[in-house]
N, CA, C and O atoms as a GROMACS GRO file, in nm:
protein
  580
    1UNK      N    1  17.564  -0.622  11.252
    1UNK     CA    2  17.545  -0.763  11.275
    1UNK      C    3  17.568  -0.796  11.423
    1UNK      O    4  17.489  -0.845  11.504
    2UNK      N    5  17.659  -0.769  11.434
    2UNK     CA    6  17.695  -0.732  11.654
    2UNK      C    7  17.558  -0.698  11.734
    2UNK      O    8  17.515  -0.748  11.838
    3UNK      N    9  17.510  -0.609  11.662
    3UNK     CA   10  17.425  -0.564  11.740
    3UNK      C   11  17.290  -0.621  11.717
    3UNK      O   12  17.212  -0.552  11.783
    4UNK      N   13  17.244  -0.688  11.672
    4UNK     CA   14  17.191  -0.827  11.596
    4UNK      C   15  17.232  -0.942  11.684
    4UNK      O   16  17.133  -0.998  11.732
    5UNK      N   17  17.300  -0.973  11.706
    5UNK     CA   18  17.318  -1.108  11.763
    5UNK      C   19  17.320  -1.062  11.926
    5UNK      O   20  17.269  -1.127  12.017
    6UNK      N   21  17.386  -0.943  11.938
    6UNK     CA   22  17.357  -0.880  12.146
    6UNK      C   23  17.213  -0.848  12.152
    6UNK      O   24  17.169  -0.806  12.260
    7UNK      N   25  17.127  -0.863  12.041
    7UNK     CA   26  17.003  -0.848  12.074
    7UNK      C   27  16.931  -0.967  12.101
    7UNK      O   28  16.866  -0.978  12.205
    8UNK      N   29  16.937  -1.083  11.990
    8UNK     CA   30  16.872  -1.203  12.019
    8UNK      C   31  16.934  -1.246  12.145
    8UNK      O   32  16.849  -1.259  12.233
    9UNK      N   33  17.069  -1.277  12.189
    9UNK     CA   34  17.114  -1.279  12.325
    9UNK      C   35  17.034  -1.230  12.450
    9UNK      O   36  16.998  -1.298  12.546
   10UNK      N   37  17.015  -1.107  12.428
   10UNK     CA   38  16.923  -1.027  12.525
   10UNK      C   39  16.818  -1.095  12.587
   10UNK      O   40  16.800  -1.138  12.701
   11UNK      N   41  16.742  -1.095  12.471
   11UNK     CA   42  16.618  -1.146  12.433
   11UNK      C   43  16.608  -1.258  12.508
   11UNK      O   44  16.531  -1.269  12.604
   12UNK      N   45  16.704  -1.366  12.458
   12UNK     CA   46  16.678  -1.518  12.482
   12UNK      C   47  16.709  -1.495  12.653
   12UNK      O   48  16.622  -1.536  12.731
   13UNK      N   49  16.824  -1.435  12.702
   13UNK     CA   50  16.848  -1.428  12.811
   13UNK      C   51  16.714  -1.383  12.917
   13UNK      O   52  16.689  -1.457  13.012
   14UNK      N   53  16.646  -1.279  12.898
   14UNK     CA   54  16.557  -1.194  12.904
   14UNK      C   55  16.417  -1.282  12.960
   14UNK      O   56  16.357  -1.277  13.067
   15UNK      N   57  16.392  -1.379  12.812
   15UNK     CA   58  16.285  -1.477  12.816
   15UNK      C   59  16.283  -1.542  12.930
   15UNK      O   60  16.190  -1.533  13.009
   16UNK      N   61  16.427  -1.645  12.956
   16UNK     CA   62  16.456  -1.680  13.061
   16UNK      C   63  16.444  -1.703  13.176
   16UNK      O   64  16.412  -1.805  13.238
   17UNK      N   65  16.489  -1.539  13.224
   17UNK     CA   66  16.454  -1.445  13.368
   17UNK      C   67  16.286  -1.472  13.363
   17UNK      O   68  16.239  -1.569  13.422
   18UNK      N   69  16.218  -1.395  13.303
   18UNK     CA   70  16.109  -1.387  13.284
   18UNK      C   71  16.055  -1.531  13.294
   18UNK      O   72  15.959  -1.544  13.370
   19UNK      N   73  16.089  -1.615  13.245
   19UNK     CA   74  15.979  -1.717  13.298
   19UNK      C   75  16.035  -1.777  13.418
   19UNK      O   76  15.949  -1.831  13.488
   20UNK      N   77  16.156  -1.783  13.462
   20UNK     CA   78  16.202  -1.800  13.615
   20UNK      C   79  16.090  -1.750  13.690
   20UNK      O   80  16.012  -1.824  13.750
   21UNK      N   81  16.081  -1.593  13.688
   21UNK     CA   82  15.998  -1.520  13.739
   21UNK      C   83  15.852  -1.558  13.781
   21UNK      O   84  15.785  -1.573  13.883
   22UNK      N   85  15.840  -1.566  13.653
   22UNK     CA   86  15.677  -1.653  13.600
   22UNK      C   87  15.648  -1.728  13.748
   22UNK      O   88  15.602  -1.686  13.854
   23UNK      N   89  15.687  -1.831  13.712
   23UNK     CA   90  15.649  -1.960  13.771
   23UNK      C   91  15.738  -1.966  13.848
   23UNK      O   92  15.844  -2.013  13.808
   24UNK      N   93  15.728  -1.920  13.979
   24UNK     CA   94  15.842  -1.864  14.092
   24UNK      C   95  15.792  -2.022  14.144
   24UNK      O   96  15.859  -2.125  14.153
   25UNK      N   97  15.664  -2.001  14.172
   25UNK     CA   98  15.587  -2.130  14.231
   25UNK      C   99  15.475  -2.286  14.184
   25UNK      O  100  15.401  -2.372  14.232
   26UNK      N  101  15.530  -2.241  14.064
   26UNK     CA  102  15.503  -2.326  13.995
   26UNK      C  103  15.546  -2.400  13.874
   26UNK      O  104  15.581  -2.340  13.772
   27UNK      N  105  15.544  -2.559  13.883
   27UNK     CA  106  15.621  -2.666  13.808
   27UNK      C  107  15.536  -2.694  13.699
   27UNK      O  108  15.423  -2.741  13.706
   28UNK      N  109  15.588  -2.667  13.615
   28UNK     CA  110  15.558  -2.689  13.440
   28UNK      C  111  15.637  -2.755  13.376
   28UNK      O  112  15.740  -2.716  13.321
   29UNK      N  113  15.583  -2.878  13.379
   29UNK     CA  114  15.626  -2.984  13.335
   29UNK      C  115  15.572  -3.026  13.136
   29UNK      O  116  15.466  -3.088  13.131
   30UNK      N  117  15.625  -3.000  13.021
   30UNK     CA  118  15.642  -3.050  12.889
   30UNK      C  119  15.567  -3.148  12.865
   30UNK      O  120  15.634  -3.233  12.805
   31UNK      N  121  15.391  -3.204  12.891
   31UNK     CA  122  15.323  -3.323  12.822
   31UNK      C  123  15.376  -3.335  12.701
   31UNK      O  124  15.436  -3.440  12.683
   32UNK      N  125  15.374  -3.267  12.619
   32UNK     CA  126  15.425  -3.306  12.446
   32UNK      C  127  15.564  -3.312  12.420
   32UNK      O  128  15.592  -3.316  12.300
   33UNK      N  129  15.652  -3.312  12.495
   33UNK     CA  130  15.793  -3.314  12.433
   33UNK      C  131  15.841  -3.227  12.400
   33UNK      O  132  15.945  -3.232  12.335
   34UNK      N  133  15.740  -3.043  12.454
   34UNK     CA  134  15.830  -2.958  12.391
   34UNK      C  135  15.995  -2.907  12.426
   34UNK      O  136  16.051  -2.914  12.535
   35UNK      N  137  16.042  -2.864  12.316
   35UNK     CA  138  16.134  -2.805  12.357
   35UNK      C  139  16.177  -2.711  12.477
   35UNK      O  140  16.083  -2.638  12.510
   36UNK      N  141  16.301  -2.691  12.558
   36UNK     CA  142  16.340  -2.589  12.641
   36UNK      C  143  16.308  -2.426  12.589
   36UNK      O  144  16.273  -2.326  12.653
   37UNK      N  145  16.335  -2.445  12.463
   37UNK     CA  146  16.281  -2.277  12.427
   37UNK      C  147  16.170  -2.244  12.382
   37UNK      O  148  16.137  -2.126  12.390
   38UNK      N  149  16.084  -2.339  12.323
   38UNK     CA  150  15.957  -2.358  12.325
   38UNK      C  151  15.845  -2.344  12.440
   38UNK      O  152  15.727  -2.316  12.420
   39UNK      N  153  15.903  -2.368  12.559
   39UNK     CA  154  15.857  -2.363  12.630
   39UNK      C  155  15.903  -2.251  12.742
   39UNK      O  156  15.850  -2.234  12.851
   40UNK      N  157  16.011  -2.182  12.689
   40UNK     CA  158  16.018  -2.063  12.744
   40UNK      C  159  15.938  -1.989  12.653
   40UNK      O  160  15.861  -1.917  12.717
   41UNK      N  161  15.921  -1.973  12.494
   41UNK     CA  162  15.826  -1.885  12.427
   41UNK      C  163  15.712  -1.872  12.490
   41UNK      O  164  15.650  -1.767  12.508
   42UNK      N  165  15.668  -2.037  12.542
   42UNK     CA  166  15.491  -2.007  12.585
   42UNK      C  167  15.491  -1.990  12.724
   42UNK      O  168  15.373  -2.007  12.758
   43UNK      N  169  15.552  -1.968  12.814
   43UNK     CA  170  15.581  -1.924  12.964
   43UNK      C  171  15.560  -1.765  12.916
   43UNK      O  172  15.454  -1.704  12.935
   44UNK      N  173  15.645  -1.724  12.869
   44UNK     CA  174  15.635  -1.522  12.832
   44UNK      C  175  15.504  -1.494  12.741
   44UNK      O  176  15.451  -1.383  12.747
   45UNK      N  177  15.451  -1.596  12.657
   45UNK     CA  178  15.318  -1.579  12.566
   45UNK      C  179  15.184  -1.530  12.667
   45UNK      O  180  15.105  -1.436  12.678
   46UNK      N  181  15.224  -1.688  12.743
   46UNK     CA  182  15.101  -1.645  12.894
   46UNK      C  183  15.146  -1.574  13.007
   46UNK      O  184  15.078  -1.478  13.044
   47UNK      N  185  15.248  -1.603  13.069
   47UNK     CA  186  15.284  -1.434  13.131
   47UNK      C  187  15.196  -1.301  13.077
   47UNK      O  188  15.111  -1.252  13.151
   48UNK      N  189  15.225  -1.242  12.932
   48UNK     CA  190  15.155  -1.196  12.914
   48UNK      C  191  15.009  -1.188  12.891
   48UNK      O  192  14.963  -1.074  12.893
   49UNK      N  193  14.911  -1.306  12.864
   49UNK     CA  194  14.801  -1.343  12.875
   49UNK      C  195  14.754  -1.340  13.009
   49UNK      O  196  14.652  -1.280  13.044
   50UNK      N  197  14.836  -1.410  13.092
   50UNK     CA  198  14.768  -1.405  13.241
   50UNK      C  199  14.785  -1.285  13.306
   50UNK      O  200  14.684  -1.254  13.368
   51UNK      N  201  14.878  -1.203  13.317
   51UNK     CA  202  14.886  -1.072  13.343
   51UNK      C  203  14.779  -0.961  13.287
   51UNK      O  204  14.729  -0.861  13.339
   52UNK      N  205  14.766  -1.023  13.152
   52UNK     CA  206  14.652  -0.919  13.085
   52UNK      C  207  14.501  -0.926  13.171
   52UNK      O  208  14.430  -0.830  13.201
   53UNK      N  209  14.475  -1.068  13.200
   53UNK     CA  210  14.345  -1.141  13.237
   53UNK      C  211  14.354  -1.093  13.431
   53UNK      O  212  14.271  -1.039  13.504
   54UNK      N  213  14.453  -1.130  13.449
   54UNK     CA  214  14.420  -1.112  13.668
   54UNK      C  215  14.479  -0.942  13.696
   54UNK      O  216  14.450  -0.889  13.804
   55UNK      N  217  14.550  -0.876  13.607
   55UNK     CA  218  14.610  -0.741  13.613
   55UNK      C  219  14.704  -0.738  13.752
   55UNK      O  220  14.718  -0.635  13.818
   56UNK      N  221  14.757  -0.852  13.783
   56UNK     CA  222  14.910  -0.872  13.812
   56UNK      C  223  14.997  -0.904  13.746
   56UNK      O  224  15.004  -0.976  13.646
   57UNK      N  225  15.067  -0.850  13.801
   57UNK     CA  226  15.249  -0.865  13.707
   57UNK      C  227  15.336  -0.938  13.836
   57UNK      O  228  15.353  -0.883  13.945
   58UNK      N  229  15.380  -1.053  13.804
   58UNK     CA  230  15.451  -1.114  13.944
   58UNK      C  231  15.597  -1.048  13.879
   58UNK      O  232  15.653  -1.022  13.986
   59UNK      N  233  15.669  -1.016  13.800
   59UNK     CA  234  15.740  -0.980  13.770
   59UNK      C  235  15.774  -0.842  13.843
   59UNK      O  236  15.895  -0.824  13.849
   60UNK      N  237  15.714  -0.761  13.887
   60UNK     CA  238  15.706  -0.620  13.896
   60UNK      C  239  15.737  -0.624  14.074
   60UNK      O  240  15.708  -0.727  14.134
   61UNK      N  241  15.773  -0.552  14.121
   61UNK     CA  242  15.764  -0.544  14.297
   61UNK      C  243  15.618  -0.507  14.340
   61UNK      O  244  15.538  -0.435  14.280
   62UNK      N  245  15.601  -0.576  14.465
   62UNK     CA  246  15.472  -0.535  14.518
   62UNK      C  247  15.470  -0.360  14.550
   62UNK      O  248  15.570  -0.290  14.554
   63UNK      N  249  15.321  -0.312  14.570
   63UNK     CA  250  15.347  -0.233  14.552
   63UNK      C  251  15.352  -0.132  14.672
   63UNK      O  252  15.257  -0.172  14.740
   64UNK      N  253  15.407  -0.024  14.740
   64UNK     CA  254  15.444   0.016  14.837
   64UNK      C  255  15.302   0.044  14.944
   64UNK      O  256  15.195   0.079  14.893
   65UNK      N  257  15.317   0.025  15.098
   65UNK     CA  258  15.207   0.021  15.154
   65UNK      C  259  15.161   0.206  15.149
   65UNK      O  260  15.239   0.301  15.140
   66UNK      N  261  15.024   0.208  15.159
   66UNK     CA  262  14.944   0.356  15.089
   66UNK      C  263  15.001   0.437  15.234
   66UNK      O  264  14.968   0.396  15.345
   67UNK      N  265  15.090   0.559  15.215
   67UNK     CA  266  15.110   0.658  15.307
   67UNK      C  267  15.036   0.662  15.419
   67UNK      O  268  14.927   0.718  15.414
   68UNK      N  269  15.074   0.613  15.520
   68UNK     CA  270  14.995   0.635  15.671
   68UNK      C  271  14.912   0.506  15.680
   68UNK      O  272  14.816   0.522  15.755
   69UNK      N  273  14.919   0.393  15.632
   69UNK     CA  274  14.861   0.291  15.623
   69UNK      C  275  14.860   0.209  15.748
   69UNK      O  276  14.770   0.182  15.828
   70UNK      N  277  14.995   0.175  15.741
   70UNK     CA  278  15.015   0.070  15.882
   70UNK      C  279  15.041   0.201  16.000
   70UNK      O  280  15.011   0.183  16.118
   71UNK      N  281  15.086   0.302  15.961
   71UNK     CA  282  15.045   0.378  16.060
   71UNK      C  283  14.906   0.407  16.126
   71UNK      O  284  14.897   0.400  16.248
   72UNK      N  285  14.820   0.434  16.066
   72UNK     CA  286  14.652   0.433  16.111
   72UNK      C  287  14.625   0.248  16.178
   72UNK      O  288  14.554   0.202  16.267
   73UNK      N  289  14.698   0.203  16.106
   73UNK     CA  290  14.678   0.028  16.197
   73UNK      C  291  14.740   0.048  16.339
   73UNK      O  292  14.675   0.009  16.436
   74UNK      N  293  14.848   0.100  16.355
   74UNK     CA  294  14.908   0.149  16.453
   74UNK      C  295  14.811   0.249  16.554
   74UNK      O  296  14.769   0.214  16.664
   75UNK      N  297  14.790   0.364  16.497
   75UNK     CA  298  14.702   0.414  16.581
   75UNK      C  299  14.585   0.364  16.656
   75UNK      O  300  14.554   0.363  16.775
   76UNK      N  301  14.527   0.320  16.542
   76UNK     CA  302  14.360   0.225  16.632
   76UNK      C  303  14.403   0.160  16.707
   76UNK      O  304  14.358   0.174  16.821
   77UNK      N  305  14.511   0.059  16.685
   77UNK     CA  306  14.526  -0.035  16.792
   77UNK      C  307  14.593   0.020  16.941
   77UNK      O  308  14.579  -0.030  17.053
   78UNK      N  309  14.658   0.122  16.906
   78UNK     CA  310  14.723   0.193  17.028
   78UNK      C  311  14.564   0.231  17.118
   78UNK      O  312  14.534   0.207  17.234
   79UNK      N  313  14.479   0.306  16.997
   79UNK     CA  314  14.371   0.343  17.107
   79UNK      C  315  14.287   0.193  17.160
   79UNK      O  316  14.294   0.179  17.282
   80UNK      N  317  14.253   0.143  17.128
   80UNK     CA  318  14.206   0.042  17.143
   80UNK      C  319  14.263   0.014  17.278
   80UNK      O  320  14.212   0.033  17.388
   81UNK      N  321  14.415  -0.050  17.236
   81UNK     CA  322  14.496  -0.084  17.379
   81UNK      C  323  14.457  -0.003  17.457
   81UNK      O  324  14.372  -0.040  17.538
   82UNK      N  325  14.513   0.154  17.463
   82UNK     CA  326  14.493   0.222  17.566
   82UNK      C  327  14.372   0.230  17.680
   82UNK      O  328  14.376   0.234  17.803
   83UNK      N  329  14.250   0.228  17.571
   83UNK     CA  330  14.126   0.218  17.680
   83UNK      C  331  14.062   0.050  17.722
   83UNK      O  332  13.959   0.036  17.788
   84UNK      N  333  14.146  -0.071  17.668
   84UNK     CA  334  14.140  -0.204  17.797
   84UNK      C  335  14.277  -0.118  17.887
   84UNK      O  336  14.251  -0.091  18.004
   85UNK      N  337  14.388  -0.085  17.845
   85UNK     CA  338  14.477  -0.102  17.926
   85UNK      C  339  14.460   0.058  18.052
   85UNK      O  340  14.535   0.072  18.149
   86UNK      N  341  14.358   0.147  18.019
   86UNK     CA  342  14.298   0.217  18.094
   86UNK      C  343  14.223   0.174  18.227
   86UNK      O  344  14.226   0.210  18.345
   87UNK      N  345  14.122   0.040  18.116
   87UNK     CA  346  14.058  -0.041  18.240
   87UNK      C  347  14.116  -0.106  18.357
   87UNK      O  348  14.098  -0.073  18.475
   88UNK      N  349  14.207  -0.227  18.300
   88UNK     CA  350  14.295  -0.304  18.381
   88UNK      C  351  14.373  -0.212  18.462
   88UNK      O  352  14.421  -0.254  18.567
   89UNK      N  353  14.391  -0.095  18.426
   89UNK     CA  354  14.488  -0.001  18.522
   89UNK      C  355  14.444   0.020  18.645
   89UNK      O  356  14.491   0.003  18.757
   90UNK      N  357  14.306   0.078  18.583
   90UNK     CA  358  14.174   0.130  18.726
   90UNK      C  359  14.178   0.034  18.763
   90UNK      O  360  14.236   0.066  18.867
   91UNK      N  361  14.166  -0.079  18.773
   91UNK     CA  362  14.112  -0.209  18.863
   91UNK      C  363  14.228  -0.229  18.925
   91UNK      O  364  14.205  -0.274  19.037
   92UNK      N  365  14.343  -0.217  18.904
   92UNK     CA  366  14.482  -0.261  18.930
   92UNK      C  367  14.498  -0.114  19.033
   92UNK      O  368  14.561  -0.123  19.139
   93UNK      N  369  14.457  -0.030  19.005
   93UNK     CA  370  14.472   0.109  19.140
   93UNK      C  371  14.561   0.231  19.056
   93UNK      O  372  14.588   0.339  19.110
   94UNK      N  373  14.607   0.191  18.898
   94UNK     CA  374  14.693   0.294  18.846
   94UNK      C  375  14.662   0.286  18.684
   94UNK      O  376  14.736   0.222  18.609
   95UNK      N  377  14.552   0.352  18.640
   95UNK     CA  378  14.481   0.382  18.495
   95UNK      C  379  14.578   0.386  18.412
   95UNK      O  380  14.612   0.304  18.327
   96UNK      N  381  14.639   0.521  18.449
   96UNK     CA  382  14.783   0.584  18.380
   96UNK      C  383  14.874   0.510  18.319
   96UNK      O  384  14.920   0.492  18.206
   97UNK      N  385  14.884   0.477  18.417
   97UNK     CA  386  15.011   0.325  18.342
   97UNK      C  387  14.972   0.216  18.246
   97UNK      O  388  15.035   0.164  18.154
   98UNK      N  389  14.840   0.193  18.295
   98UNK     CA  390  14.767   0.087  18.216
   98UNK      C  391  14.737   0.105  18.129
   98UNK      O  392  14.731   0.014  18.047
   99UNK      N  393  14.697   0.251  18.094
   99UNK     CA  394  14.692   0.289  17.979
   99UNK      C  395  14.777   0.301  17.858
   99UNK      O  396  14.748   0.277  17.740
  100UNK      N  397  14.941   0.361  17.937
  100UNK     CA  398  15.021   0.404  17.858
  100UNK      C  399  15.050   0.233  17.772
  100UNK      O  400  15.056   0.207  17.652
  101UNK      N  401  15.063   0.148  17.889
  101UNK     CA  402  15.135   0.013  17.845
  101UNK      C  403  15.013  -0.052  17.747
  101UNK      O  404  15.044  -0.136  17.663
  102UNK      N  405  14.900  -0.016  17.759
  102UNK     CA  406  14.783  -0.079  17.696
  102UNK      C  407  14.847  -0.032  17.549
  102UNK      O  408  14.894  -0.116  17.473
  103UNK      N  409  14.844   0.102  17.518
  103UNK     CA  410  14.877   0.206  17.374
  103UNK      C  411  14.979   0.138  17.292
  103UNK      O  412  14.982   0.115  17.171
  104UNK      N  413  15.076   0.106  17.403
  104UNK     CA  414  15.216   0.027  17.320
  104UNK      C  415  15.196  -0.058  17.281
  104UNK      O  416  15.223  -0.070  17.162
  105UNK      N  417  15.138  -0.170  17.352
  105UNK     CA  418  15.107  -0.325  17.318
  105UNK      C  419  14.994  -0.284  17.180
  105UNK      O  420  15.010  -0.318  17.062
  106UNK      N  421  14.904  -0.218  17.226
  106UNK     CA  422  14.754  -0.176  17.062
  106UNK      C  423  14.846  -0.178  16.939
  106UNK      O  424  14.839  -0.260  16.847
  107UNK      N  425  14.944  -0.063  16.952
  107UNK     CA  426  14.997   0.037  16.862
  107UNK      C  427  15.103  -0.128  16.771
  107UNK      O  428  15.118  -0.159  16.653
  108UNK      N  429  15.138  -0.171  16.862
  108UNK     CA  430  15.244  -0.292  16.788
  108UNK      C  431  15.106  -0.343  16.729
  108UNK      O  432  15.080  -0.287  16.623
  109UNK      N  433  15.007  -0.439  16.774
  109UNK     CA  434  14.936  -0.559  16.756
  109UNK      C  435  14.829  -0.480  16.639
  109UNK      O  436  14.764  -0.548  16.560
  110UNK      N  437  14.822  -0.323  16.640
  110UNK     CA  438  14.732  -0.256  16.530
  110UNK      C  439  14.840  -0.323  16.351
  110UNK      O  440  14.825  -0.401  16.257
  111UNK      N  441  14.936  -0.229  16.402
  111UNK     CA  442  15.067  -0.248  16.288
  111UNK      C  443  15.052  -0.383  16.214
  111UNK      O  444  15.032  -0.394  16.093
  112UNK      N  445  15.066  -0.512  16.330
  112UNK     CA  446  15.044  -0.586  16.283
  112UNK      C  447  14.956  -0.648  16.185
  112UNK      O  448  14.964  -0.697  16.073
  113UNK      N  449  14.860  -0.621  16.280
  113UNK     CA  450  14.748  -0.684  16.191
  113UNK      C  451  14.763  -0.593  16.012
  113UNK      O  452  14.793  -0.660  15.913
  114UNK      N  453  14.747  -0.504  16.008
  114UNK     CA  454  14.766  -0.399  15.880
  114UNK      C  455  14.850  -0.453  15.768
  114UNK      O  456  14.838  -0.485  15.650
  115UNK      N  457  14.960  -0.446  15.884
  115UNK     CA  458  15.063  -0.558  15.759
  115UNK      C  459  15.015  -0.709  15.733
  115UNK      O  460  15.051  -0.752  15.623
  116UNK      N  461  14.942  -0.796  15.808
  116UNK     CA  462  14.878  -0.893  15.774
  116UNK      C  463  14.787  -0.910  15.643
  116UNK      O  464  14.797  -1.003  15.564
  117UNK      N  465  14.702  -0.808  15.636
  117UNK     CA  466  14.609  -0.790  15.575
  117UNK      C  467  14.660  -0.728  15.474
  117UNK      O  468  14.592  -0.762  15.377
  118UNK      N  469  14.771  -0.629  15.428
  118UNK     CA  470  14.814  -0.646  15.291
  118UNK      C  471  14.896  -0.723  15.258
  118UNK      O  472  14.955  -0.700  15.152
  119UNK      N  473  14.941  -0.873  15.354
  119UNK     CA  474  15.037  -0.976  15.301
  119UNK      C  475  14.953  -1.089  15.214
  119UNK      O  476  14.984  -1.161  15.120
  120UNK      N  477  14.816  -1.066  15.301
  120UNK     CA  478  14.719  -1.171  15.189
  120UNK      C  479  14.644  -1.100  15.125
  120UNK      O  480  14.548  -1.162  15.079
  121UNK      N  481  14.648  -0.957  15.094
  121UNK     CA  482  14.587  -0.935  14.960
  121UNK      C  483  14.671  -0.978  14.836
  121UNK      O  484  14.628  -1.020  14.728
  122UNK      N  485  14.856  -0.948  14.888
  122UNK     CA  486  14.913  -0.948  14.776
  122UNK      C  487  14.905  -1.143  14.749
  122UNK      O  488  14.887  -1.195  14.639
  123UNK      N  489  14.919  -1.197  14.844
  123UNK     CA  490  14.858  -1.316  14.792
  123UNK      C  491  14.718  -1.398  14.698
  123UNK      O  492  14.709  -1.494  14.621
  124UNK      N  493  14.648  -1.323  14.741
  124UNK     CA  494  14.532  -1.336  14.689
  124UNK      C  495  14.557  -1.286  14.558
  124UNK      O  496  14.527  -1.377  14.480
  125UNK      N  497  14.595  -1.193  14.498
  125UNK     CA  498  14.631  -1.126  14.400
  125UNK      C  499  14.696  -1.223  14.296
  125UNK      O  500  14.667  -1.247  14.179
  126UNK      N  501  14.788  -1.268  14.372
  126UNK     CA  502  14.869  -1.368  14.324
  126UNK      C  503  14.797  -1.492  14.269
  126UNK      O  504  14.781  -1.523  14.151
  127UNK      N  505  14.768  -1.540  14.350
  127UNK     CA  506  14.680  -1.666  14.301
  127UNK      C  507  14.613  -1.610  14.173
  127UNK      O  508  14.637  -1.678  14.072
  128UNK      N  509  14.546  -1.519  14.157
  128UNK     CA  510  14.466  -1.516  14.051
  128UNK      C  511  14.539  -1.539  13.923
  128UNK      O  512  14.514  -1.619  13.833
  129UNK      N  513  14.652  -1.435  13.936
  129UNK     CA  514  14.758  -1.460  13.807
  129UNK      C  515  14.833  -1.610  13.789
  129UNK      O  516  14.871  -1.670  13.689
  130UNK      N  517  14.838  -1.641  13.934
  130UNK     CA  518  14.863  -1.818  13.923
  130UNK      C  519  14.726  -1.900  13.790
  130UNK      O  520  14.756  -1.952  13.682
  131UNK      N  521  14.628  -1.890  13.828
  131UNK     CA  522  14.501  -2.002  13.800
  131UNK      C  523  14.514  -1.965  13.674
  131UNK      O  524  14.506  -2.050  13.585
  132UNK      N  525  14.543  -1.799  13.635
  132UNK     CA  526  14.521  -1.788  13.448
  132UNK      C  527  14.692  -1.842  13.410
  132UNK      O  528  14.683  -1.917  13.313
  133UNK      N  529  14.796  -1.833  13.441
  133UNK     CA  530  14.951  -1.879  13.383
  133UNK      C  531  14.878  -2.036  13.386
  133UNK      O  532  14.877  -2.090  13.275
  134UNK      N  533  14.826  -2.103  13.480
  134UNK     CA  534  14.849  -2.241  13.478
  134UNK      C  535  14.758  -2.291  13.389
  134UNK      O  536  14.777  -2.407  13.352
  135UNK      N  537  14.624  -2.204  13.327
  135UNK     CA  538  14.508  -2.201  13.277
  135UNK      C  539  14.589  -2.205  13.121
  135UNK      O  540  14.586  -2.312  13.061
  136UNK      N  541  14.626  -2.143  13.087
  136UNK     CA  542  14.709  -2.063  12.956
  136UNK      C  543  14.807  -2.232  12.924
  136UNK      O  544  14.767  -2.311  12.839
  137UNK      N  545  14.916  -2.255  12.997
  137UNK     CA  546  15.004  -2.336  12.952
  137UNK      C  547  14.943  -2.505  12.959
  137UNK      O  548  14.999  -2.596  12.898
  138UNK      N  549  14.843  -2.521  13.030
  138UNK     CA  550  14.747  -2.633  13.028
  138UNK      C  551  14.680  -2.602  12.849
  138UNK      O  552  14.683  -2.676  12.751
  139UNK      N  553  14.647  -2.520  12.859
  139UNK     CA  554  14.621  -2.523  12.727
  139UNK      C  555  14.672  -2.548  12.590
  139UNK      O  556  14.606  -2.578  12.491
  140UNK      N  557  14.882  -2.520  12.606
  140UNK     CA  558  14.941  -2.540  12.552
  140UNK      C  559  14.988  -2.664  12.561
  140UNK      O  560  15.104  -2.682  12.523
  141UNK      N  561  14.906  -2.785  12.616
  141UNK     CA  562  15.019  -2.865  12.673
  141UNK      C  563  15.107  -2.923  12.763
  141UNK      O  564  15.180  -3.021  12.751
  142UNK      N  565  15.092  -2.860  12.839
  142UNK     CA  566  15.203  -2.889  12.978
  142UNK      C  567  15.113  -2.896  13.115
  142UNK      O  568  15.016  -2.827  13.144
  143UNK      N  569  15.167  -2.989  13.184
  143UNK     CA  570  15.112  -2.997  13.323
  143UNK      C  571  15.161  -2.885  13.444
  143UNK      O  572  15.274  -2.888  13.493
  144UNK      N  573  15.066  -2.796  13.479
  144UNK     CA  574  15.109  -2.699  13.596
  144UNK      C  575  15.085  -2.752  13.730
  144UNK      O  576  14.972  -2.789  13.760
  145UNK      N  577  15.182  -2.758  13.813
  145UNK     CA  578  15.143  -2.767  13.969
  145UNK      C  579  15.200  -2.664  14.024
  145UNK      O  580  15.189  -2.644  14.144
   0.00000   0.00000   0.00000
């Protein structure tokens, strides 16, 4: 029986988290008067519906950048830099330098960008699982913003 009741506990606790999670960024507001646990049931119902439908899980950690990723962002941009900062060197009377300092400045501003571009995929990603959670509990009833 203990272990029966540390389970529904779990559970209810569990639900909870999980729709915290859910709707990190979004306010779901009860049109019908449902209940607090009612409306945690249908937060985890579509969690799983919208997760099934956009194949994100906001629950889960993003997922690690692909081996050598922002490194190859790094590289191009180093070369990149290097041959303006090759140019400006020659014109300036010292390539060498211009170059080296061109590589550093690329190599940061490559990185960058790399990490840019998987900060709004994982956004983009996001949204989608946003439009089906808010899609799902509109359906049940409740106003999503």
């Amino acid at each position: 029986m203990r272990s029966v009741v540390q389970g529904v506990v779990a559970l209810g606790v569990g639900l909870a988290l999980v729709g915290q999670a859910i709707a990190a960024d979004l306010f779901v507001y009860p049109q019908k008067g449902q209940s607090p646990e009612q409306q945690n049931k249908d937060s985890y119902e579509c969690y799983n519906w919208a997760r099934a439908q956009s194949g994100v899980d906001p629950g889960a950690p993003p997922p690690p950048a692909q081996a050598g990723q922002h490194a190859r962002g790094a590289v191009g941009g180093a070369a990149r830099g290097a041959a303006v900062g090759a140019a400006v060197g020659a014109i300036a009377g010292n390539a060498g330098k211009g170059a080296a300092a061109g590589a550093v400045v690329g190599g940061v501003g490559g990185r960058r960008r790399s990490v840019a571009a998987q900060q709004q995929q994982q956004q983009t990603t996001r949204s989608a699982y946003d439009r089906a959670f808010a899609a799902c509990m509109e359906g049940r009833g409740y106003t999503v913003r």
